[in-house]
C-alpha positions as CSV (number, residue, x, y, z in Angstrom):
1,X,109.6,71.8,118.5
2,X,109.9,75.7,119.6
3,X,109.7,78.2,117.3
4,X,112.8,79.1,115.6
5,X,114.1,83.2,116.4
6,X,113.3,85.1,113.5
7,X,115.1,88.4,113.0
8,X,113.9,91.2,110.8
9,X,117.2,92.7,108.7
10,X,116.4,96.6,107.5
11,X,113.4,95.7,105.0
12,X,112.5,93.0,104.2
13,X,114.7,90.5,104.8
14,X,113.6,87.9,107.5
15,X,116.7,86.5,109.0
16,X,116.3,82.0,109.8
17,X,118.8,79.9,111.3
18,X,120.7,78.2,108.5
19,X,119.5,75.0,106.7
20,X,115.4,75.6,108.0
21,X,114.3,76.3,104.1
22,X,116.8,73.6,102.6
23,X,119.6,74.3,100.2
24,X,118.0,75.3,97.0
25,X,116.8,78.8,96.9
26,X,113.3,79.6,95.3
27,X,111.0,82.6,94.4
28,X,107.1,83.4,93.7
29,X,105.8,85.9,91.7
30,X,102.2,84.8,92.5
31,X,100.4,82.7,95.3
32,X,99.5,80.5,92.3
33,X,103.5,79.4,91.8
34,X,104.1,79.2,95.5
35,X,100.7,76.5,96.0
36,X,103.0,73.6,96.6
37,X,105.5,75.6,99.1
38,X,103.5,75.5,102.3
39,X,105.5,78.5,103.4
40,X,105.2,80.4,100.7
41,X,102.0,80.0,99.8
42,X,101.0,81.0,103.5
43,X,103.2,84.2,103.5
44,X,100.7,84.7,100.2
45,X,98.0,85.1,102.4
46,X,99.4,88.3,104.3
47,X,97.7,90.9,102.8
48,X,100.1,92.9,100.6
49,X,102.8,90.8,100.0
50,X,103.8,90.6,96.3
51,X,106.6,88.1,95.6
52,X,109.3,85.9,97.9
53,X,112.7,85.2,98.0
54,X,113.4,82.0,100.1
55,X,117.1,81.4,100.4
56,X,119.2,78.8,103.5
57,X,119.1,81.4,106.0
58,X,116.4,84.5,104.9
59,X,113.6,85.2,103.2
60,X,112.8,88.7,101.6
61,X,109.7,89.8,100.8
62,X,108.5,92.5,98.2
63,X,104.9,94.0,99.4
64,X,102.5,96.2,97.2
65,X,103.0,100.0,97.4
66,X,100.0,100.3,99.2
67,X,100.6,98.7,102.2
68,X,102.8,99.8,105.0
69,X,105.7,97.5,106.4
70,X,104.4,98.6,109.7
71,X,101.2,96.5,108.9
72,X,103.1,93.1,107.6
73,X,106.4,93.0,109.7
74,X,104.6,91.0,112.5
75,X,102.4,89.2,111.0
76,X,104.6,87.9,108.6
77,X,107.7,86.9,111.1
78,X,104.9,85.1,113.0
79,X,104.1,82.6,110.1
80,X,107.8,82.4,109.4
81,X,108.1,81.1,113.0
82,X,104.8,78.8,113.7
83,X,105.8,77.5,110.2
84,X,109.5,76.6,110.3
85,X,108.5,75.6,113.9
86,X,106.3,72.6,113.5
């Protein structure tokens, strides 16, 4: 399956085609609530990120103050797309 295009919406929502994440809407405070999401739990693992939103068509994404969005924007549209694209 190709990777789904993944679109980056001011900051920090992560625009996904419709109906990849499902139709109930979640969020994680902690990579310890997200460890049975495989996508959440590997968007944990991108240094500075602090909490998700996963909703039908976007995710958001709320990062510690002391990291820059420069340094997560990439990294973290490129697990959104290897993992909505397996």
């Amino acid at each position: 399956m190709s990777q789904p295009h993944v679109t980056v919406e001011g900051t920090p929502k992560f625009v996904i085609p419709p109906g990849l994440l499902g139709a109930e809407s979640r969020s994680y405070f902690d990579p310890e609530e997200a460890r049975e999401d495989a996508l959440a739990a590997r968007l944990f693992e991108v240094e500075g990120v602090r909490a998700l939103l996963l909703v039908d068509d976007f995710i958001t994404v709320t990062k510690a103050d002391e990291v820059s969005w420069d340094d997560m924007v990439e990294e973290i549209a490129s697990v959104i797309g290897e993992m909505l694209g397996e």
